[in-house]
C-alpha positions as CSV (number, residue, x, y, z in Angstrom):
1,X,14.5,-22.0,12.5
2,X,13.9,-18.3,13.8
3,X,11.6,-16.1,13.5
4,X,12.6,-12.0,12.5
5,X,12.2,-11.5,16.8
6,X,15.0,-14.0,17.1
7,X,17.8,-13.0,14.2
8,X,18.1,-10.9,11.4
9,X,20.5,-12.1,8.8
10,X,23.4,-9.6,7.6
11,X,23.0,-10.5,4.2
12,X,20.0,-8.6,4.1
13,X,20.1,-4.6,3.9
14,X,17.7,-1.9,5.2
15,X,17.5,1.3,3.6
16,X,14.9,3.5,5.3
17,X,13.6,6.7,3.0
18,X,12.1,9.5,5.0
19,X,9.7,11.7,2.9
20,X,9.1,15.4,4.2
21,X,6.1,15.8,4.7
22,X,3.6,19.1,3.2
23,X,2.5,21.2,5.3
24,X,0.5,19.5,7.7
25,X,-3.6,19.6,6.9
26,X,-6.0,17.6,8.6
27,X,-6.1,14.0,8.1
28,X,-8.9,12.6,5.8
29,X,-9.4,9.8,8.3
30,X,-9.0,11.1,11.6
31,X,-11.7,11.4,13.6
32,X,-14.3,14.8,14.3
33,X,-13.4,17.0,17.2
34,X,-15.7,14.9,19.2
35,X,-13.8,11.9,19.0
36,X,-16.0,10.0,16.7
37,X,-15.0,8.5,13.6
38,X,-16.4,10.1,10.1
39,X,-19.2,8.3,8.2
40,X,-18.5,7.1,5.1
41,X,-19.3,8.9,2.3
42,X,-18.7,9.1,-1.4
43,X,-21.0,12.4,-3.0
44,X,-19.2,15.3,-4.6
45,X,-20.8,17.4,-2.3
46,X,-19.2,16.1,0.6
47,X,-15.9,16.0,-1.0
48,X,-15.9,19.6,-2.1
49,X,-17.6,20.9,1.3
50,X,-15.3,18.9,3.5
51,X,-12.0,18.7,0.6
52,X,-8.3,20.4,2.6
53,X,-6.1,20.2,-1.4
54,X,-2.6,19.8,-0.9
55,X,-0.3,23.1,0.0
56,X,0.6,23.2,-3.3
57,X,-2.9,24.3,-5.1
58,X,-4.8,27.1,-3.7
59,X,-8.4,28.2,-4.7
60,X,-7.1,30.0,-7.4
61,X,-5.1,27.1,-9.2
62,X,-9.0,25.1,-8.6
63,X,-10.6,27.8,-10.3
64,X,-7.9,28.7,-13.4
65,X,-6.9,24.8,-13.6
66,X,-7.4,25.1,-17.3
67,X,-4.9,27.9,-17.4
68,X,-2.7,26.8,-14.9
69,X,0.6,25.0,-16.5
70,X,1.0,22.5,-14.0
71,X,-2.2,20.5,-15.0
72,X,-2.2,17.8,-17.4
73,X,-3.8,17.9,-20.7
74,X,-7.3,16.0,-20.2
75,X,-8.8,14.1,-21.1
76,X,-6.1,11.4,-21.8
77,X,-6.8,9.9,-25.5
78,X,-5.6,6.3,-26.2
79,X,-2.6,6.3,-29.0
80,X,-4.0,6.4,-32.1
81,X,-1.4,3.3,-33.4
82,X,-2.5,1.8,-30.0
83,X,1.0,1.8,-28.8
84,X,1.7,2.9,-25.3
85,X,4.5,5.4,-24.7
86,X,6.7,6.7,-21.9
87,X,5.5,10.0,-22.1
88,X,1.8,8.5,-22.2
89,X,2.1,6.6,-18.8
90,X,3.8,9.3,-17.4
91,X,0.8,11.4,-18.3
92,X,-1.2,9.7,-17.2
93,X,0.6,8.8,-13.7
94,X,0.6,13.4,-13.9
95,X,-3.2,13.3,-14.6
96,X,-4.2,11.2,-12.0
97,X,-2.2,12.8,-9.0
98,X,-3.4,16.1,-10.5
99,X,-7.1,14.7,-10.6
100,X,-6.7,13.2,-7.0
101,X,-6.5,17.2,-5.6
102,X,-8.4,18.7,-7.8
103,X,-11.6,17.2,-9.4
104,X,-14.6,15.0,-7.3
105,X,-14.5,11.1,-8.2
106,X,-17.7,11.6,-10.6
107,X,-15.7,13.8,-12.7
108,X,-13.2,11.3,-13.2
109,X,-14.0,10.6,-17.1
110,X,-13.3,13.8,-18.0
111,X,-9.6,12.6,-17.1
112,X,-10.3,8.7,-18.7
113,X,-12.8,8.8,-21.1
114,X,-14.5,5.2,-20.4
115,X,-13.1,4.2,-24.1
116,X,-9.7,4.9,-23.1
117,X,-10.4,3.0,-20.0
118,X,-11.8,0.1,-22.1
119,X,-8.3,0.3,-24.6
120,X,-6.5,0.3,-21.7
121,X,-8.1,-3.3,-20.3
122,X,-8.4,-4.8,-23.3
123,X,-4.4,-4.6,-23.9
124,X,-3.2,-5.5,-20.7
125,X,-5.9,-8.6,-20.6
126,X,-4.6,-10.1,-24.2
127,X,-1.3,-9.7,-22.2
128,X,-1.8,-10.9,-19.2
129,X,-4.0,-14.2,-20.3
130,X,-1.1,-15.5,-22.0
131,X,1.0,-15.5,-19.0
132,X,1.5,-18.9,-17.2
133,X,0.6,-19.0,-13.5
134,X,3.7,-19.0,-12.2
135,X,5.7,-16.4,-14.3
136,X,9.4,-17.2,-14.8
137,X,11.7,-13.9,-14.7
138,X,14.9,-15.0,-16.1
139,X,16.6,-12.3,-18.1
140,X,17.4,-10.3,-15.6
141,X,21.0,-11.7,-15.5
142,X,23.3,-8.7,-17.1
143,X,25.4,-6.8,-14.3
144,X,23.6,-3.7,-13.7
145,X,19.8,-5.3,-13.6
146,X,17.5,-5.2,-10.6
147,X,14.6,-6.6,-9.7
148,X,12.1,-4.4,-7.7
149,X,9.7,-6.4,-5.4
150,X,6.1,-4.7,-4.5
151,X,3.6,-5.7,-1.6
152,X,0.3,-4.7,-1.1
153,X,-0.4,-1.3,-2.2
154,X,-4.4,-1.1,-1.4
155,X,-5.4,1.9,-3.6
156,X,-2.5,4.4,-1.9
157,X,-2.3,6.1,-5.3
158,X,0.5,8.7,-4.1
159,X,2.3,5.9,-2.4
160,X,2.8,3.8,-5.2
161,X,3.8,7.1,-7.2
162,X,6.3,8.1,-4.7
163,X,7.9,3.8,-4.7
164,X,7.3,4.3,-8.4
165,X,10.2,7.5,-8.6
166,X,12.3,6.1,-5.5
167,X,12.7,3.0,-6.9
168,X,13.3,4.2,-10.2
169,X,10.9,3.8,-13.2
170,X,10.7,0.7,-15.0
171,X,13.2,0.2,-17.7
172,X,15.1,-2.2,-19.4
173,X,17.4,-3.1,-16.5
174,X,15.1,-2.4,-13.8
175,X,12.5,-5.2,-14.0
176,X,9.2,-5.1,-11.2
177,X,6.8,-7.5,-9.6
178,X,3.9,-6.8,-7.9
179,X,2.4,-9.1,-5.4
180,X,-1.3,-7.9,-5.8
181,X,-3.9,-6.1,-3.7
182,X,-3.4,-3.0,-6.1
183,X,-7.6,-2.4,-5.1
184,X,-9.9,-1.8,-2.5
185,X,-9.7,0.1,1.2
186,X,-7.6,3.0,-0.2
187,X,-9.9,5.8,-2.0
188,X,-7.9,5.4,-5.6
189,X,-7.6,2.0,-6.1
190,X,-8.9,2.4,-10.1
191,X,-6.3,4.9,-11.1
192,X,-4.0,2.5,-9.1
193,X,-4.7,-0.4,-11.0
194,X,-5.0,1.6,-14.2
195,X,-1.5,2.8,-13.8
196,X,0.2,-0.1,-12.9
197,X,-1.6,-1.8,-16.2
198,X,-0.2,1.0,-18.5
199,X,3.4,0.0,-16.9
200,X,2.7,-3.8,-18.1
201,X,1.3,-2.9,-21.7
202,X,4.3,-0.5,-22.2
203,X,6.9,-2.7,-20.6
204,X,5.5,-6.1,-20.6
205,X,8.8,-8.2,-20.2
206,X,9.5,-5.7,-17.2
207,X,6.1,-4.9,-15.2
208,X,4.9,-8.3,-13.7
209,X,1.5,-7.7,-11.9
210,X,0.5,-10.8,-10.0
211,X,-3.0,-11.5,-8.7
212,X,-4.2,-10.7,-5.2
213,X,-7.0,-12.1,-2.8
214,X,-8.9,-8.4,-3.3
215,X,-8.3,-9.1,-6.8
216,X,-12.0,-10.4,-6.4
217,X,-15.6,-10.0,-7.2
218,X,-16.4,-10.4,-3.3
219,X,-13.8,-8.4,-2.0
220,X,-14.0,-5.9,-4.2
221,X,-17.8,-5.6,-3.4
222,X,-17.2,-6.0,0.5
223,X,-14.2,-3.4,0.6
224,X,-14.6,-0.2,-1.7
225,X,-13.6,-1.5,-5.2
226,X,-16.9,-1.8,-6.6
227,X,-18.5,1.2,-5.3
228,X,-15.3,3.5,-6.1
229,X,-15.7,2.5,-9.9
230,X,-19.6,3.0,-10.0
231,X,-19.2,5.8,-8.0
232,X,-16.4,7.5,-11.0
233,X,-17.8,6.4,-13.7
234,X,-21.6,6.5,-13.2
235,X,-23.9,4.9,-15.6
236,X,-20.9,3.2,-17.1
237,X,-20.0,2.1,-13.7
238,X,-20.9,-0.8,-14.1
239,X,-19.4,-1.8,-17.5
240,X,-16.1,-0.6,-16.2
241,X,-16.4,-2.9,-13.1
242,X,-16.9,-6.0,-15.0
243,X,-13.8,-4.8,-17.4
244,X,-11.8,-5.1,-14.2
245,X,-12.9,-8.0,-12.8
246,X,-12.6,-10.0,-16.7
247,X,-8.7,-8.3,-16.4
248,X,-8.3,-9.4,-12.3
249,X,-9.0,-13.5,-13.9
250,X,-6.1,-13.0,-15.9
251,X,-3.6,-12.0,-13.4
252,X,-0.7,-15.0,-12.9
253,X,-0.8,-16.3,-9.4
254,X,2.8,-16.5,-9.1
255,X,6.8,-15.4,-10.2
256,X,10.2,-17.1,-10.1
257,X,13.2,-14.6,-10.0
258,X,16.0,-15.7,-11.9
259,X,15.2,-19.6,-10.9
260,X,15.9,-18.6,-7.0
261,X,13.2,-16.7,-5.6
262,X,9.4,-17.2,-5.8
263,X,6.7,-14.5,-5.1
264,X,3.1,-14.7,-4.5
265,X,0.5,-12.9,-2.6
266,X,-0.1,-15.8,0.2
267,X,2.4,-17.8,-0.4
268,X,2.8,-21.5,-0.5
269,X,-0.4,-24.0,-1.3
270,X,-1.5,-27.7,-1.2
271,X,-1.3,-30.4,-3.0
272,X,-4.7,-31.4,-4.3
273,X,-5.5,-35.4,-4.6
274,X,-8.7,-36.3,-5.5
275,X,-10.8,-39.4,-5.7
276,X,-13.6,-40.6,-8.0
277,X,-16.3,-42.1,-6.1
278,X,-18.6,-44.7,-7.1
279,X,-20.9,-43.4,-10.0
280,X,-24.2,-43.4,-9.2
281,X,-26.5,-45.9,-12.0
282,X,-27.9,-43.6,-14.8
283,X,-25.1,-40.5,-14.4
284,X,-22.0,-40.2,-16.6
285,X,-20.6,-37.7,-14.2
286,X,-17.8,-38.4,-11.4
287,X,-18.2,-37.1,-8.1
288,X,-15.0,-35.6,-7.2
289,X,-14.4,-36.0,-3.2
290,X,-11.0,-34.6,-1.4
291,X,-10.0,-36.0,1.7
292,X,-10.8,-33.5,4.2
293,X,-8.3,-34.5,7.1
294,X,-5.9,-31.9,7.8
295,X,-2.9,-34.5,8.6
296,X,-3.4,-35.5,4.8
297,X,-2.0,-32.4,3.6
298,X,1.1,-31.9,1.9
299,X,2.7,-28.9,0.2
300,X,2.0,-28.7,-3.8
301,X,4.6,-28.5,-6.7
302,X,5.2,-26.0,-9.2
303,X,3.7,-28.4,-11.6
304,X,0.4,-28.5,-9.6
305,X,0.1,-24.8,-10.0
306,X,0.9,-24.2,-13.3
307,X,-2.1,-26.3,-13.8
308,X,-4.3,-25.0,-11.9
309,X,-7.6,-22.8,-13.2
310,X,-7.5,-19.1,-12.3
311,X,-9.7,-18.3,-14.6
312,X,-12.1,-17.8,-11.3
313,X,-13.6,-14.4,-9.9
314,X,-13.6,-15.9,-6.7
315,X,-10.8,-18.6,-6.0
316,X,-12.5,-21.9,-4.3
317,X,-12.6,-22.8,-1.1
318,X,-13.7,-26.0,-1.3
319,X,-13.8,-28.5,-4.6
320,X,-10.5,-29.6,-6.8
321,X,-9.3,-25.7,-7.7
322,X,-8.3,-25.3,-4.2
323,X,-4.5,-24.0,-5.4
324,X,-5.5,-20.3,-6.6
325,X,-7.4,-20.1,-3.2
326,X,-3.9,-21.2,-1.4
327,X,-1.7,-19.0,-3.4
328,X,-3.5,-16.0,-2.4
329,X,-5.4,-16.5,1.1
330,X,-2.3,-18.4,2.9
331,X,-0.3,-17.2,5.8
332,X,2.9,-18.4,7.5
333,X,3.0,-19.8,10.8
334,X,5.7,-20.4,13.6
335,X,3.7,-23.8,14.4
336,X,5.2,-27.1,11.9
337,X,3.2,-28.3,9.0
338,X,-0.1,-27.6,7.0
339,X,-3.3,-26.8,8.3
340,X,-6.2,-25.6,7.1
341,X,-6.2,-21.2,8.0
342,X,-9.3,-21.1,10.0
343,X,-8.9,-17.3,10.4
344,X,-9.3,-16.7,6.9
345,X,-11.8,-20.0,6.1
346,X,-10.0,-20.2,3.0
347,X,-5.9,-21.1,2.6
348,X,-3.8,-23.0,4.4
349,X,-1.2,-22.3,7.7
350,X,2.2,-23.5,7.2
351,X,5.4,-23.8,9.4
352,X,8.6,-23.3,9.0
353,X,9.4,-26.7,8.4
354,X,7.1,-26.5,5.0
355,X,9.3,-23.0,4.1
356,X,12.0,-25.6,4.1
357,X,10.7,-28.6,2.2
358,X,9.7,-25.7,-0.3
359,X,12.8,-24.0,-0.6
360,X,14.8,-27.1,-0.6
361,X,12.6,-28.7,-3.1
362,X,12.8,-26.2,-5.9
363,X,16.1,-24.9,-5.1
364,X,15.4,-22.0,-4.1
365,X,16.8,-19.3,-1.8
366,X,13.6,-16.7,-0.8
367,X,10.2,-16.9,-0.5
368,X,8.4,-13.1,-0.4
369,X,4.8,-12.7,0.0
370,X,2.4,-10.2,1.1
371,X,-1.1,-10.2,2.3
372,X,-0.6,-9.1,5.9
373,X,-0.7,-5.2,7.1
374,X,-0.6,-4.4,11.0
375,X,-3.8,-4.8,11.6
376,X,-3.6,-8.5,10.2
377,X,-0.1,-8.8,11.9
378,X,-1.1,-7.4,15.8
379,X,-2.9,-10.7,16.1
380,X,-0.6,-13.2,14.9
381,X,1.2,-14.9,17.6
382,X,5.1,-15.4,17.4
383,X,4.9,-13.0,14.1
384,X,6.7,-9.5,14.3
385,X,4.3,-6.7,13.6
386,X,4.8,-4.4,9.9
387,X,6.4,-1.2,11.3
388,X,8.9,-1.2,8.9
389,X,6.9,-2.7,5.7
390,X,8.7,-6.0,5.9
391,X,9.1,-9.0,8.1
392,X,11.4,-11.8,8.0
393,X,9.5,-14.8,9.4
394,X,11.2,-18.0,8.7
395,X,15.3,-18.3,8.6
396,X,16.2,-22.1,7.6
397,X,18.5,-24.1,6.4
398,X,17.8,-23.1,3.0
399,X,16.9,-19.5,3.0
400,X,14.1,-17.5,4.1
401,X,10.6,-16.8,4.0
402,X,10.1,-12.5,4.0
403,X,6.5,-11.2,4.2
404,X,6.4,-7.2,2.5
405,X,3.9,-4.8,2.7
406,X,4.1,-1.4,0.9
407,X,1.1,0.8,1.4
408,X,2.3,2.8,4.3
409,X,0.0,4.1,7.0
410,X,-2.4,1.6,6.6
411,X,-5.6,1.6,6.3
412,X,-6.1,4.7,4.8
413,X,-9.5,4.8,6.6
414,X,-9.5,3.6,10.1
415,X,-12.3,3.3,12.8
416,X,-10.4,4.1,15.6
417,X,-8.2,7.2,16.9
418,X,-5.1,4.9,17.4
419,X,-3.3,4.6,13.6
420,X,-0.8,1.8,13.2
421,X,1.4,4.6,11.3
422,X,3.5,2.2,9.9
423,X,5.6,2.1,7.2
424,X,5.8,0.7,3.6
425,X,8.4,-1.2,1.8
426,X,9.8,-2.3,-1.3
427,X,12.7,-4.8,-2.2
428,X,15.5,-4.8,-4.3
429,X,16.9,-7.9,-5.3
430,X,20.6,-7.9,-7.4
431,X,23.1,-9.5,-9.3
432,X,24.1,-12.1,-9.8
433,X,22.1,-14.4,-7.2
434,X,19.4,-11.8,-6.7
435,X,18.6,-13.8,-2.9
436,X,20.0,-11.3,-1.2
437,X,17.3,-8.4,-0.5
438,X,17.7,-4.7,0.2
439,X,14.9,-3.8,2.2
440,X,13.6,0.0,1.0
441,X,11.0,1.4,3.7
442,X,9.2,4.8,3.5
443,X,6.7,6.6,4.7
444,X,3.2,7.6,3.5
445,X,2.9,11.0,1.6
446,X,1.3,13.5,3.9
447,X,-1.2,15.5,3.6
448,X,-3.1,12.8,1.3
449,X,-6.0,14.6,-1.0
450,X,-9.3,14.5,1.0
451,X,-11.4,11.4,-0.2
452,X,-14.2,9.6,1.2
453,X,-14.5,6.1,1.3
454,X,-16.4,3.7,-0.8
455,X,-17.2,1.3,2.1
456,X,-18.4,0.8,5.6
457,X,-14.7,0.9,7.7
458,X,-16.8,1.0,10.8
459,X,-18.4,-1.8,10.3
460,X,-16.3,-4.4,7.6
461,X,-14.6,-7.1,8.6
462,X,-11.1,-6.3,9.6
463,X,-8.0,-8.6,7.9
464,X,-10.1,-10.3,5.8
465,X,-11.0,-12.6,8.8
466,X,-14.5,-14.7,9.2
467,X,-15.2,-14.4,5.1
468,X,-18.9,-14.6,4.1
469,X,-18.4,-17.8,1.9
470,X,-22.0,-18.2,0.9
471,X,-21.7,-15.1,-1.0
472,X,-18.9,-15.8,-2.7
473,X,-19.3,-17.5,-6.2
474,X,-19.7,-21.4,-5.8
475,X,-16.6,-23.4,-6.0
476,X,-16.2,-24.6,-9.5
C-alpha cells in the first residue's frame, strides 16, 4: 500500500496544459504596497474605483459596451418552449465572462433577470430530485466515449470556462461529473453554479453535478455564497438564495462510472447501526442511540447510501443520517481503519486498508474524490501536497484511491503574501475499462477580473477545520 510519494503507477497519464497568460495586471488578491492584505469588500464603488478589466476591453469598449460586437445580448430570456439550447448555454457561459469584466455584481440582473434565474432552478431541481444518491453512468460504453471527471471548482468562473473548452464541451460521447464545491471562496460562484445547471438541464444524461460539503446553508453563509447572491441580486437576494439552497438538497451524493469507478466529494462513509432503547412509559416514540465507539465502525454499502436522506441543508453530524455527512466531509488517511475526522468534527478518516475492502467489495477499480486544496493538503501528514491538481493517495491490491482538485491558484482570496499557486486538474477516463485516468492539469487564467470578496478571508476558518456545529441546522 503506497502513497503518491512512494509510486506512481504507469497506467495513469499526465497531460499538463499551460495557458498564456494576458498581459500581466495586478492581482485582485495580492496584498497593498505596504504589505497588508486588502479588506474585504463587496460595494460597486469599490469595484469600479479599484476594478484593472482584462487587456482585452479598454475604457472605451466599458463605455460603448452596447455597441461593441463582442458583448452578448442581455439580458438573457428563458426559452419561450422552456427548452434549453446549445447556443443558449453558450450565451450564457459568453454573458457571464463578459459580465465578470465589465458590469459591478449589483448589476448582475440586468444579465439574469431573477425569473430566468428562477426557470433556470426550477428545471434543473425537477431533474436533479429524481436522481438516486449514487448515480450510475453506464452508457458510456461505445468506442469513442469519455468520461470527464471535475474537482472542486470554488466559484473560479473563468477556470471552469477554460476546463469547459479544453476538455471539450459536453456532448453525446463526452459525458461529465462534477464532484461539488461549484460555490463559495471564489467571487463568481452564482454564475458558476448557474452555468454548470444549464449544462445538466440541456444534457441531462451527460452533465452529472454531485453535491458538495459548501453545497450548504452554513458554509455557504460562513464562506461568500450567501453574501455574493444578496449582494447581485439585491432585494431579491434573498429569494434567490433559498432557490439555491432548495436546488443544493437535490444534488446526488454520489456516481459509478461504467460499474468500475465511484466518485464523491469526501469519499467513503460508515455504516450506520442503530439501536432502540427502552421506551420511556407514556411516549410512542423510539429513542434512536448509535454506539459511539470509534472501534465499532465499519465501512457502509452502496445499499446504505442509496438510502440515505439528503434531503438536508446541513448533512448531520450526529443522529442516524450520518451517511450524507460521510460522503461529503471525509478524508483519506495513510493510518488503517475508521475513525471519526476530528479535524473536520464531522466525517470519518480512513486508511488504506478501507480503500481496499471498498474497492474489493464493489468490484471496483478507482475511487476519485475531492474536497482537499493546498491549504487543506500542507497539513496532512504522509499526503502529497495539490501542485499539480491531483494526488494519488492509496495504491492497493485492487486499484486506487485519487484525490482531484480543479480550481487552480487556490484560494482566489488569500490572507497572506505567500500563494500556493498551484494548479488545477481534470480527468479523463476511456474505453473500454475507463480505470485508467489521464490526468489534465492547467493553470489559472491570469489576469482574473477585479472582484471583491463576499467574506472575511482574514479571519474564516481555513479548510473547513474546527466547524461551528451549534450553528448548523440540528441533526434530523
Amino acid at each position: 500500500m503506497l502513497s503518491q510519494s512512494d509510486s506512481l503507477n504507469t497506467d495513469s497519464t499526465t497531460t499538463t496544459t499551460t495557458i498564456i497568460a494576458a498581459t500581466a495586471a495586478t492581482d485582485s488578491n495580492s496584498p497593498s504596497p505596504d504589505g497588508n492584505p486588502k479588506p474585504p469588500s463587496s460595494s460597486d464603488e469599490d469595484f469600479f474605483s479599484s476594478a484593472s478589466f482584462a487587456s482585452s476591453y479598454s475604457s472605451d469598449d466599458n463605455q460603448n459596451q452596447n455597441q461593441n460586437p463582442s458583448s452578448p445580448a442581455i439580458p438573457i430570456s428563458w426559452p419561450i418552449d422552456g427548452n434549453l439550447t446549445r447556443d443558449w448555454v453558450m450565451d450564457l457561459m459568453q454573458a457571464f465572462e463578459w459580465g465578470s469584466r465589465i458590469i459591478p455584481p449589483s448589476e448582475f440582473p440586468s444579465i439574469l433577470p431573477v425569473q430566468v434565474v428562477d426557470s433556470l432552478i426550477l428545471s434543473a431541481s425537477r431533474i436533479l430530485h429524481k436522481e438516486p444518491n449514487c448515480v450510475r453512468i453506464d452508457g458510456c460504453g461505445s468506442a469513442d466515449s469519455s468520461v470527464v471527471v471535475v474537482g472542486d471548482v470554488h466559484g473560479q468562473l473563468h477556470d471552469v470556462v477554460f476546463l469547459l473548452r479544453d476538455a471539450g464541451f459536453p456532448a453525446d460521447n463526452r459525458f461529465f461529473v462534477f464532484n461539488g464545491d461549484y460555490v463559495d471562496r471564489g467571487a463568481w460562484g452564482l454564475e458558476t453554479f448557474l452555468l454548470l445547471l444549464a449544462w445538466k438541464v440541456y444534457m441531462p444524461h451527460r452533465v452529472y453535478l454531485l453535491r458538495g460539503n459548501h453545497e450548504s446553508k452554513y458554509c455557504t453563509s460562513v464562506y461568500g455564497f450567501e453574501k455574493e447572491v444578496l449582494t447581485k441580486y439585491g432585494e431579491k437576494g434573498k429569494h434567490v438564495y433559498r432557490k439555491c439552497l432548495g436546488c443544493f438538497e437535490g444534488l446526488p451524493l454520489a456516481s459509478i462510472i461504467a460499474g468500475r469507478i465511484y466518485t464523491a466529494h469526501g469519499g467513503l462513509f460508515r455504516s450506520v447501526v442503530s439501536t432502540p432503547s427502552k421506551r420511556s412509559k407514556g411516549k410512542k416514540t423510539r429513542k434512536i442511540i448509535l454506539n459511539p465507539e470509534a472501534n465499532s465502525l465499519s465501512l457502509g454499502s452502496l445499499e446504505e447510501l442509496s438510502k440515505a436522506r439528503r434531503s438536508v441543508l446541513d448533512p448531520p453530524w450526529e443522529g442516524v443520517n450520518l451517511i450524507p455527512g460521510d460522503v461529503l466531509w471525509s478524508d483519506p488517511s495513510m493510518n488503517p481503519g475508521l475513525s471519526p475526522n476530528k479535524e473536520r468534527g464531522i466525517g470519518l478518516l480512513w486508511g488504506p486498508d478501507c480503500t481496499e475492502e471498498f474497492l474489493k467489495r464493489f468490484d471496483l477499480k478507482l475511487i476519485i474524490r475531492s474536497h482537499e486544496g493546498p491549504d487543506a493538503r500542507e497539513k496532512r501528514s504522509g499526503l502529497a501536497g495539490m501542485d499539480e491538481g491531483y494526488t494519488i493517495d492509496h495504491i492497493v491490491e485492487s486499484g486506487k484511491l485519487i484525490t482531484l482538485f480543479s480550481a487552480p491558484d487556490y484560494p482566489q482570496f488569500q490572507a497572506t503574501e505567500h500563494r500556493y499557486k498551484n494548479k488545477g486538474a481534470y480527468i479523463v477516463l476511456e474505453p473500454p475499462l475507463f480505470d485508467s485516468p489521464v490526468f489534465h492539469s492547467f493553470e489559472a487564467i491570469t489576469p482574473r477580473p477585479k472582484a471583491n470578496p463576499y467574506y472575511d478571508y482574514e479571519d474564516v476558518i481555513d479548510s473547513d477545520e474546527e466547524l461551528d456545529l451549534a450553528s448548523m441546522v440540528p441533526a434530523s
